[in-house]
KETI-883222 format. One record per residue: x, y, z of N, C-alpha, C in turn; chain; residue in one letter; residue number from 0. Coordinates in nm, 2 decimals. Layout:
SITE      n_u      n_v      n_w     ca_u     ca_v     ca_w      c_u      c_v      c_w   c   r     k
SITE        X        Y        Z        X        Y        Z        X        Y        Z   A   A   NUM
...
! end
This chain:
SITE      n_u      n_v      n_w     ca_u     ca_v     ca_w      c_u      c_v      c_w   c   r     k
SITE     0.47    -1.32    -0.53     0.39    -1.30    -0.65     0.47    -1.32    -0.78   A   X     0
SITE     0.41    -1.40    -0.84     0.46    -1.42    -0.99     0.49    -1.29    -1.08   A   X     1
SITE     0.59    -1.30    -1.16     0.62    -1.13    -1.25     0.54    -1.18    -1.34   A   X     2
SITE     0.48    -1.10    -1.40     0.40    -1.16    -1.52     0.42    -1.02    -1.68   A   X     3
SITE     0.48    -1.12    -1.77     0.49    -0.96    -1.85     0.27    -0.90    -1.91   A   X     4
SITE     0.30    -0.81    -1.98     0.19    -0.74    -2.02     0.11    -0.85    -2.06   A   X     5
SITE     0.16    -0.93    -2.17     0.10    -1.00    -2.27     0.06    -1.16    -2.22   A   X     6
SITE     0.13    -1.20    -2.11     0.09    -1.29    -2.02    -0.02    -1.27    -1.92   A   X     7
SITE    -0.02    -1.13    -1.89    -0.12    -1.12    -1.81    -0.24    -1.06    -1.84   A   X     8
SITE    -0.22    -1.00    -2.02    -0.34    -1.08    -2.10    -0.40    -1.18    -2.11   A   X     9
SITE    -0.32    -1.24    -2.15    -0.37    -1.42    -2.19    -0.43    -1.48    -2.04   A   X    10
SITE    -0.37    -1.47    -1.94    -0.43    -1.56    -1.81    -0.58    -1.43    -1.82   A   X    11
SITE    -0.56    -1.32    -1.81    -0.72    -1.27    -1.81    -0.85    -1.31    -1.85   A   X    12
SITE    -0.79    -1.33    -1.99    -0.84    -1.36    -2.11    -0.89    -1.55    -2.07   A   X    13
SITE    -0.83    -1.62    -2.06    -0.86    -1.73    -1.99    -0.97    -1.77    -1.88   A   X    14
SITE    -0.97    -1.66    -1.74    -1.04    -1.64    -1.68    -1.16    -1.59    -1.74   A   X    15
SITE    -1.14    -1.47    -1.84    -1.27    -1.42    -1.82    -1.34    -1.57    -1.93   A   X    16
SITE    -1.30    -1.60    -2.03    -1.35    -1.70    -2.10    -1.41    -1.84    -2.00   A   X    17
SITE    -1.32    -1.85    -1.89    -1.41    -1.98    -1.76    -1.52    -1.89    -1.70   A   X    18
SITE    -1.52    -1.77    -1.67    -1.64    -1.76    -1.60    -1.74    -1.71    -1.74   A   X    19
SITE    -1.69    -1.70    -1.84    -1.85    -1.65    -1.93    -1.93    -1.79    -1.98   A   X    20
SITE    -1.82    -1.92    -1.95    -1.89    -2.03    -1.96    -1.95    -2.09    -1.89   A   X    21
SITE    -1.92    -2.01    -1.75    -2.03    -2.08    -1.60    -2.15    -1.98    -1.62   A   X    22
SITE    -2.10    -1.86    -1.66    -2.21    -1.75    -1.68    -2.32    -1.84    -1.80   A   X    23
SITE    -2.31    -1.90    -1.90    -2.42    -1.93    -1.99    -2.48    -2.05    -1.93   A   X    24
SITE    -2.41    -2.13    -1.85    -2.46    -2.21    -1.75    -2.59    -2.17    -1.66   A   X    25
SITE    -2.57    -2.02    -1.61    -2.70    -2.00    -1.53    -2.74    -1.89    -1.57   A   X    26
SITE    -2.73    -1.79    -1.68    -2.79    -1.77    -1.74    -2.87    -1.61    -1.63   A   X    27
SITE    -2.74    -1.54    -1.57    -2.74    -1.44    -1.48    -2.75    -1.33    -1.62   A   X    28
SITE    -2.85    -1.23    -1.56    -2.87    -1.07    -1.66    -2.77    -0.98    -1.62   A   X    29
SITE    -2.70    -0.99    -1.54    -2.59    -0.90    -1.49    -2.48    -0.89    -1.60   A   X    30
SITE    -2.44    -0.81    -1.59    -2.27    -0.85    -1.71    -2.17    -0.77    -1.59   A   X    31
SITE    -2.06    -0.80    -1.65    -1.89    -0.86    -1.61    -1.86    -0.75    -1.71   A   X    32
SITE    -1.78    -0.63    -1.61    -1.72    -0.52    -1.67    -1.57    -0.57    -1.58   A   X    33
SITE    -1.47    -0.58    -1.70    -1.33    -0.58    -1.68    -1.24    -0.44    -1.70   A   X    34
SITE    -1.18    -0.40    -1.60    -1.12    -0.30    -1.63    -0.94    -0.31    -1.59   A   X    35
SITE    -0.91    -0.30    -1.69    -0.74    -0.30    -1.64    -0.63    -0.18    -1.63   A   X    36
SITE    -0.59    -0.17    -1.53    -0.54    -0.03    -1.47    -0.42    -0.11    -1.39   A   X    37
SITE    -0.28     0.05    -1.40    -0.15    -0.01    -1.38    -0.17     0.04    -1.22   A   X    38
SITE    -0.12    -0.07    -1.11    -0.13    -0.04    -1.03     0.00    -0.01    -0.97   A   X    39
SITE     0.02     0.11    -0.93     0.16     0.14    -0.86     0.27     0.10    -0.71   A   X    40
SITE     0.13     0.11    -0.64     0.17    -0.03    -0.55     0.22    -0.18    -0.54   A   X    41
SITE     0.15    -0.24    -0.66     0.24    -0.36    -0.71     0.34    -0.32    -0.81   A   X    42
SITE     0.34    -0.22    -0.84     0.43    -0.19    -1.00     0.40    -0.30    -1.11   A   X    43
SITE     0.26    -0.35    -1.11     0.22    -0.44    -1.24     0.09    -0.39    -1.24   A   X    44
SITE    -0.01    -0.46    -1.37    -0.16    -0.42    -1.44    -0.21    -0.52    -1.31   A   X    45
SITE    -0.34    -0.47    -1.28    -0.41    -0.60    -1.23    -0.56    -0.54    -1.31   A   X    46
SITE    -0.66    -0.67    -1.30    -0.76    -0.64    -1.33    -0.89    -0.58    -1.22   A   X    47
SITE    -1.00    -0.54    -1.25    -1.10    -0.48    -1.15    -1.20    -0.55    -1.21   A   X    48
SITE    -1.30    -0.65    -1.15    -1.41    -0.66    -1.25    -1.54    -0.65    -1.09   A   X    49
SITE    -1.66    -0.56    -1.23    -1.75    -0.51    -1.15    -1.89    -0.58    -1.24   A   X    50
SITE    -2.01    -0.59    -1.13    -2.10    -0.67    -1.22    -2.19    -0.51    -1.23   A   X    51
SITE    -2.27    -0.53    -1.33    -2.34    -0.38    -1.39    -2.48    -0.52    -1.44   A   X    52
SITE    -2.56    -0.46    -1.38    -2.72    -0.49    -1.39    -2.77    -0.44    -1.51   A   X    53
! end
């Protein structure tokens, strides 16, 4: 697995979430896309959690 500092693994989030909110206006789902970012101690780096909320 790639080391990724804080601020990089902003930016690739940030990336992602901006590709799927553009497939998201594509079909036009009522659900939303909760991101939550939390340091995971098992990997010793942030990962993201995303949960869909109706």
């Amino acid at each position: 697995m790639a080391k990724l500092t804080r601020r990089s693994f902003i930016a690739v989030t940030l990336a992602a979430g901006a590709a799927r909110s553009l497939s998201a206006v594509a079909t036009k789902t009522p659900a939303r896309h909760i991101v939550t970012l939390v340091y995971d101690k098992s990997l010793g780096m942030m990962r993201a959690i995303d949960r869909l909320v109706p």
